[in-house]
N, C-alpha and C positions, 0 to 999 in steps of 0.2 A: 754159547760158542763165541770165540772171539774167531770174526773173518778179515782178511782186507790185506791193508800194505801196510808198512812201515819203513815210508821213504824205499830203499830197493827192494827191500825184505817181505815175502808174505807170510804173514800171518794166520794160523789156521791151531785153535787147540781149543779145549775144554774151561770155560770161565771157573766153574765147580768141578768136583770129584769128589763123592761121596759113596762109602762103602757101609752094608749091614753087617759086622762083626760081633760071632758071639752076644747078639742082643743090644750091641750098642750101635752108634752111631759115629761113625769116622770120618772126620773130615782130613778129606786126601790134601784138597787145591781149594781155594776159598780166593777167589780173584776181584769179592763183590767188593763193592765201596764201603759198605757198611758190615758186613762179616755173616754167613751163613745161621753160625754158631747163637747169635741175639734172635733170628729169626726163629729160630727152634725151639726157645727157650718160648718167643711169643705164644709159638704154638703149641705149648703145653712141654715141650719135653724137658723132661728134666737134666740137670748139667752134668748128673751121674752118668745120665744114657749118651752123654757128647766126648770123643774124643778128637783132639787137637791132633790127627795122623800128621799133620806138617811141622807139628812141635817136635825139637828132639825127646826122646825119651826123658832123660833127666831133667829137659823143663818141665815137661806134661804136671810135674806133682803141685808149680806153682802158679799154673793157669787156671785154675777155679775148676776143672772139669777132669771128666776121668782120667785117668791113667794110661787105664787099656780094659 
């Protein structure tokens, strides 16, 4: 979670958003410094089982990972 200020503004939302679709894996919001998506992979999942939900559709086919 990201909490706090931002100069007048506060801050309050979801750092991640990750959904289980159809057997894969959907990344909604990936806010980390380093990307959800390399973590997943560390931990066995395969790039098939990952999709880029924050990618538009028609990139998704040149980001290494599923589709949908």
């Amino acid at each position: 979670m990201m909490i706090g200020w931002e100069g007048p503004r506060r801050v309050h939302g979801a750092l991640i958003h990750v959904d289980i679709i159809d057997a894969k894996i959907w990344i909604q919001r990936d806010g980390t410094e380093d990307g959800i998506a390399g973590e997943l992979e560390d931990a066995g999942v395969s790039r098939s089982d990952i999709v880029l939900g924050f990618r538009e559709p028609s990139v998704r086919p040149y980001t290494g990972y599923a589709v949908a």
